[in-house]
Structure formats: structure tokens, C-alpha cells
PLY file of the C-alpha trace (Angstrom):
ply
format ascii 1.0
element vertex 263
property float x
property float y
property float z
element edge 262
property int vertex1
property int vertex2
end_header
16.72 -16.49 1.09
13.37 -14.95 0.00
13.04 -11.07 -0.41
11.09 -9.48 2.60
9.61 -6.58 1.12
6.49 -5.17 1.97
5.64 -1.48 1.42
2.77 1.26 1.43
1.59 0.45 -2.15
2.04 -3.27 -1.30
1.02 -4.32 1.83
1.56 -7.87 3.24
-0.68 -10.09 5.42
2.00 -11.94 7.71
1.01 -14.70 9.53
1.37 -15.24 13.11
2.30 -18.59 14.05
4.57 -21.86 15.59
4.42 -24.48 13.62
5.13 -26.18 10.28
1.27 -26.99 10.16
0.67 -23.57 10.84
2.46 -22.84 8.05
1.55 -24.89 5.28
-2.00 -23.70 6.83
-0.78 -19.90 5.67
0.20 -20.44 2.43
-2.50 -22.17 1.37
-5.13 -19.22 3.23
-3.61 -16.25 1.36
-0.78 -15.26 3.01
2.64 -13.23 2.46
4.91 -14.13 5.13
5.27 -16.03 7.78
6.19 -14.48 11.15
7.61 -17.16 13.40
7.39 -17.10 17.05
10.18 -18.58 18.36
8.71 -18.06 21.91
5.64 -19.78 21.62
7.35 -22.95 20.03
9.49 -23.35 23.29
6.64 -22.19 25.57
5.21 -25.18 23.85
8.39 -27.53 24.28
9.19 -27.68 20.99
12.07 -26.78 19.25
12.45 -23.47 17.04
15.24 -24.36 14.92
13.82 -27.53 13.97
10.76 -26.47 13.12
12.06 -23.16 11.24
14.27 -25.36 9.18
11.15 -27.50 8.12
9.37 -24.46 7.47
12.20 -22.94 5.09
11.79 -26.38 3.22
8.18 -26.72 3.15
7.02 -23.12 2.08
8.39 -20.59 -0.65
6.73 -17.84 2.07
9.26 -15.08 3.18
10.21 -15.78 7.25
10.39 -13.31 9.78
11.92 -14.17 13.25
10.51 -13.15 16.15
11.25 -13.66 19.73
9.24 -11.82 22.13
9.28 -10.65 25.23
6.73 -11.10 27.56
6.29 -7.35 27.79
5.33 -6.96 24.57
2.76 -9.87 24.11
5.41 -12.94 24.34
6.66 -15.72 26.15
10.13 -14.95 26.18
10.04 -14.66 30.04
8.47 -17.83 30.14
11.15 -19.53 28.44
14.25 -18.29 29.31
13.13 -16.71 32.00
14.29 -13.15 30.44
17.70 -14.08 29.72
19.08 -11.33 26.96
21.87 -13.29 26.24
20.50 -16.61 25.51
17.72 -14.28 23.45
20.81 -12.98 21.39
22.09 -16.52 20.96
18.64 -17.59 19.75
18.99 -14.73 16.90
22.03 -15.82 15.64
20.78 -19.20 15.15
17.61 -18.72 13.45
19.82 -16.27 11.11
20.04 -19.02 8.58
16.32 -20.06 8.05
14.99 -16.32 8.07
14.54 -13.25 6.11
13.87 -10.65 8.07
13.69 -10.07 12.12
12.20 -8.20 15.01
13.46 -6.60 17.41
11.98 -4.26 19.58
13.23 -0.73 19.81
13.61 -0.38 23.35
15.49 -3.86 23.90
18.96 -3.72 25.36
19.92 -6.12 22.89
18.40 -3.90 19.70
21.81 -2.81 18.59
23.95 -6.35 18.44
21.13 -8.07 17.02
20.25 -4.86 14.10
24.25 -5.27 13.47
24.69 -9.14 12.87
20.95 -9.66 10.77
22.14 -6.68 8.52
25.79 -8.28 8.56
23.74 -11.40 6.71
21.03 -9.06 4.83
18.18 -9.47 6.35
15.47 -7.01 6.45
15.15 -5.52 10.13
11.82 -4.68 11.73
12.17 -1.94 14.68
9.05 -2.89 17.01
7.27 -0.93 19.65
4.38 -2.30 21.42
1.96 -0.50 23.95
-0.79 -2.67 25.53
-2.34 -0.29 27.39
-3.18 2.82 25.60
-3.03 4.95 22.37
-0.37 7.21 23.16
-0.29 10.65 22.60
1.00 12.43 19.09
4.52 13.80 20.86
4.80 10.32 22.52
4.10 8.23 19.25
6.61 10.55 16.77
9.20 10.11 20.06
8.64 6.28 19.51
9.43 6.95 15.80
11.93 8.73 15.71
13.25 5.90 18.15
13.02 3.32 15.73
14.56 5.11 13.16
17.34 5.79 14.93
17.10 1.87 15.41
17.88 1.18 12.22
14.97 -0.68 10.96
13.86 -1.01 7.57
10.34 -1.43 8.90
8.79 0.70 11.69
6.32 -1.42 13.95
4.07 0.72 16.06
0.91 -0.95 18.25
-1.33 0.53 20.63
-4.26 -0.68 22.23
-7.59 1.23 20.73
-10.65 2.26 23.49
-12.71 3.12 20.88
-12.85 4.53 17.54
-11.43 7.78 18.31
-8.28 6.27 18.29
-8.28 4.42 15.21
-8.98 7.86 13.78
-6.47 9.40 15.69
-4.15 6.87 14.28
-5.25 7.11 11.01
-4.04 10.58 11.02
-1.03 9.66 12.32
-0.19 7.48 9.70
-0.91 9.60 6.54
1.05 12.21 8.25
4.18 10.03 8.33
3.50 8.68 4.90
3.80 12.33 3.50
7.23 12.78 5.24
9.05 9.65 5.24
9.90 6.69 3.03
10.72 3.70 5.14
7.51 1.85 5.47
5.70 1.67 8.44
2.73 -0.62 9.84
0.47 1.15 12.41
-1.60 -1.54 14.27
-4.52 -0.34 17.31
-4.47 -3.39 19.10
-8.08 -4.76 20.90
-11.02 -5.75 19.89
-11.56 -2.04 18.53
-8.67 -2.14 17.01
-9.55 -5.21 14.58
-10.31 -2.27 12.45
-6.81 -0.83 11.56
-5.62 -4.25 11.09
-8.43 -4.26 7.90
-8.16 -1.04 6.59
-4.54 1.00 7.11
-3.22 -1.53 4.86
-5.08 0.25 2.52
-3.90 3.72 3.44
-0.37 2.86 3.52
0.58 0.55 6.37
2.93 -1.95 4.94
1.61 -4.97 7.09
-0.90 -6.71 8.81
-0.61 -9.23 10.83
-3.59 -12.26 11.04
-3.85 -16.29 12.30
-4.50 -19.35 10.97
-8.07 -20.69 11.59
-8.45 -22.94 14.50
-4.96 -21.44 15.76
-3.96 -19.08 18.88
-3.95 -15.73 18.18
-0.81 -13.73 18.25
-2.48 -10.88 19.67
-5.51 -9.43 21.04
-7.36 -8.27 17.60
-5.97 -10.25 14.96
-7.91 -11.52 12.02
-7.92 -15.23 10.45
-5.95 -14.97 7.23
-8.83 -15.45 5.08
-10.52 -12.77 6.39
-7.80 -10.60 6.03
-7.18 -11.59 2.62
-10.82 -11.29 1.17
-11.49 -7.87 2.78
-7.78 -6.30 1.54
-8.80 -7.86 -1.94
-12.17 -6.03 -2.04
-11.30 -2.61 -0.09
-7.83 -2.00 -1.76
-8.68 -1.35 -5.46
-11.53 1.13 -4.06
-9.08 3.02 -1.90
-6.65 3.11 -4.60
-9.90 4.37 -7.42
-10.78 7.26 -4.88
-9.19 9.65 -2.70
-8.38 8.67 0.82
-9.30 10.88 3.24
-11.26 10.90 6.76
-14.55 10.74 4.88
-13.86 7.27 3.17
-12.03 5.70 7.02
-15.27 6.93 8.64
-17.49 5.70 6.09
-15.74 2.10 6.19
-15.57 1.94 9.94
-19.52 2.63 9.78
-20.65 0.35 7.02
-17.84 -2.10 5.37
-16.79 -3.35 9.00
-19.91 -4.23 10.34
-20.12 -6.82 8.27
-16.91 -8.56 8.47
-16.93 -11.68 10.54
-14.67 -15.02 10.38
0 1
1 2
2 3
3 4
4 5
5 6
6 7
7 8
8 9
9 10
10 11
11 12
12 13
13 14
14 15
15 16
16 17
17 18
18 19
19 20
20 21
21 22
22 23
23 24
24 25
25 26
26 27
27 28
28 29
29 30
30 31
31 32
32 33
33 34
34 35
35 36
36 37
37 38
38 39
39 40
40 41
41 42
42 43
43 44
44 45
45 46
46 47
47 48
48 49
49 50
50 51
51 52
52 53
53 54
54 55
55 56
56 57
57 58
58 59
59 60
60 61
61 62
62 63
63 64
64 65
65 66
66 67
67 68
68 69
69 70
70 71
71 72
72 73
73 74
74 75
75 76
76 77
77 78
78 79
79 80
80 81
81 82
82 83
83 84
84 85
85 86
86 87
87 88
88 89
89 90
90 91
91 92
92 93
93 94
94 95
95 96
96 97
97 98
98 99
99 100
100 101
101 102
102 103
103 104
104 105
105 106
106 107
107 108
108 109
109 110
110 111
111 112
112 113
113 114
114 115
115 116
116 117
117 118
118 119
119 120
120 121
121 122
122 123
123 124
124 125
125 126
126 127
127 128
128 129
129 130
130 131
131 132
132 133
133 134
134 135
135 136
136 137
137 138
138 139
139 140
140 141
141 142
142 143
143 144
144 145
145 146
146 147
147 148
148 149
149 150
150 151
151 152
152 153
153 154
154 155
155 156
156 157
157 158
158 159
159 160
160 161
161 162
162 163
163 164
164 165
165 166
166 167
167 168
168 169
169 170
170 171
171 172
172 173
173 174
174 175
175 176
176 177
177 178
178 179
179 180
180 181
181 182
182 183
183 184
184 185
185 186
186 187
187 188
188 189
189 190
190 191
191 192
192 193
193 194
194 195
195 196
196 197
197 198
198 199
199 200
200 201
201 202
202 203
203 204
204 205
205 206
206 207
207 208
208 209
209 210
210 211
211 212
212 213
213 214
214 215
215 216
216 217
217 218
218 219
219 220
220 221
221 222
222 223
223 224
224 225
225 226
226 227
227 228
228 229
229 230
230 231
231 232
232 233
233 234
234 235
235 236
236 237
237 238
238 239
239 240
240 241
241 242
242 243
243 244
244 245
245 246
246 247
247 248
248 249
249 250
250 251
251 252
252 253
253 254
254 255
255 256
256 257
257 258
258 259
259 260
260 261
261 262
């Protein structure tokens, strides 16, 4: 088992993806982790525990296990046609080959599958996706306060960003959760707008972003190749960390340093 430990001070680019190629692919681009999708392997016909277990062999990268629902950006409908229980069963046997796991915080199945990864010490993510809008401040501290009652180790909040009022508006958010709590939490606007947050709150505090492999499916709408992800946290970090974060410093990378990032 490798330790899954991202945090605000040192934030992890996890990669998206479904395949032992995929993965060897990360590793060698720069990332962290590895976040597999077990519902985009069987959407593709292949088997997830056979490819996990060649993963786990193959890579010294941390795993986390995802399956997810079509709801929330997955295939899991797709494949099982929603079933919880044969999604519970899937859990249980990825257990082995993993390090930490996602389950969203609204899932019927959040407790029993919180219990049994914690049972084998894995690290827990507590996952909320939104692909419509930015929600509101009282609806996004509801959603957190969810998750922590969750149990998660990790809090996963993503929203889809119109424009860049809401990654400000999220930005905010963020550095006022940092100053009050101590469980790490990564903050994602989803979208092409919010490409942005998946650069820079990683450098204000979001413990992880999430990017694909070149030539690969994304995971979802506004991810970043790896590379890019990696070069631009490598350059942006030790400035944030030299000068005091603040609104200025977001606005003035939105304006200028993003621009000119490209794949």
C-alpha cells in the first residue's frame, strides 16, 4: 500500500484514467496519483480488477478508486445499469489494489463503503459534483458540512464555472475554509472556464488537481494534460508561496499567466 496524502501545502496532480498504458503514461508525465475509473474500463469491456492489479505492479504511483455514477460525470449507469449493490461489491474488490477511494457524499451507499475502506486504511475522498452551476455560498458550506459529516479525509467539491466570476467566487470560498478547517479540500470549477482553478487553487490551498494523459479521454469537461499541469504548478507555486495570496495576485494570474497556457 502507498500513502495517499495530499494536502494544502502539497498539492497532487492525479491522473484521470483506465488503463495500464494510461498509467505508465502518468508516471512518466509528472504525476502523483493515479485515479482509476473503474467505470470507464467496463464501459470499455475491459476488466477493472485486472487491469488495477497490473497497475499496482507496474507503477510505485498511489491508486485511488473510483466508480462513478453517471450523474456525476460516469458510466456507472452504463455498466451496471445503476445497480448500488453490485457498485458496493465492485468496492470491496478493488480494496486490495488501492489506496484511497471515492465516494460521493450523497450516494446511498456512502456509509458501507466509508466503513469497510477505513476498516482496511484507506484514505476516503467525500465527492460532490454539480454540472450545472456554481452554487451559492449557503448551498456550497451545506455540501461541506455534508461531506464532513461523511467522513472523508478529503473534501471533493466541483461546480461548473460561467465565467470568471465564479472562479473568484470560489476562490473566496476556498481561503475561507482553509482558515477554519484542517482536512484538506480540492475545489474544482468545472468547464472550459473553469480550466483555471484546476491551474491555480492548487496553489492557494486545494490539495488536488485532477489532469489526462495526452492523446487520452478526458475525465471531465476542463481538465488539463498532465504536463501542462505539472509545468505550470512548478512555475506558479514557489511565487505564490514568495508573496502573499490574495485577490490581487488570482486576478492578476487569471489576466496574464493563463492566457498563455496551452497543451
Amino acid at each position: 500500500m502507498q500513502t495517499f496524502n495530499p494536502t494544502a501545502k502539497n498539492p497532487w496532480i492525479v491522473a484521470n484514467l483506465s488503463s495500464l498504458e494510461e498509467a505508465l503514461a502518468a508516471q512518466q508525465q509528472g504525476a502523483d496519483a493515479i485515479e482509476f475509473r473503474c467505470d470507464l474500463a467496463i464501459e470499455d469491456k475491459n476488466d477493472p480488477i485486472k487491469i488495477i492489479k497490473e497497475i499496482r505492479k507496474a507503477t510505485a504511483l498511489p491508486i485511488l478508486g473510483t466508480i462513478r455514477r453517471s450523474g456525476d460525470g460516469g458510466s456507472w449507469f452504463y455498466a451496471f445499469e445503476g445497480d448500488e449493490s453490485k457498485r458496493i461489491q465492485l468496492f470491496r474488490n478493488i480494496i486490495p489494489y488501492i489506496d484511497a477511494i471515492d465516494v460521493e457524499i450523497d450516494s446511498d451507499i456512502k456509509e458501507e463503503v466509508t466503513g469497510f475502506a477505513r476498516d482496511k486504511g484507506l484514505k476516503v475522498i467525500s465527492s460532490y459534483h454539480n454540472f450545472l452551476i456554481t452554487e451559492k455560498k449557503e448551498d456550497i458550506l451545506k455540501n461541506i458540512k455534508q461531506a464532513q459529516s461523511a467522513g472523508g479525509d478529503i473534501i471533493k467539491l466541483a461546480y461548473m464555472s460561467s465565467g470568471n466570476e465564479d472562479v473568484l467566487f470560489l476562490f473566496k470560498v476556498l481561503k475561507e475554509y482553509l482558515n477554519k478547517n484542517s482536512t484538506p479540500m480540492t475545489l474544482i470549477g468545472m468547464g472550459p472556464v473553469g480550466t483555471a482553478t484546476r491551474l491555480i487553487f492548487p496553489c492557494f490551498g486545494s490539495c488536488m488537481t485532477y489532469g489526462y494523459i495526452e492523446g487520452a479521454r478526458h475525465g471531465a469537461s476542463g481538465q488539463m494534460p498532465i504536463k501542462v499541469l505539472r509545468k505550470y504548478l512548478n512555475d506558479m507555486q514557489p511565487k505564490v508561496l514568495s508573496s502573499s495570496p490574495d485577490e490581487e495576485i488570482l486576478e492578476s494570474i487569471l489576466n496574464y499567466e493563463f492566457s498563455g497556457v496551452s497543451s
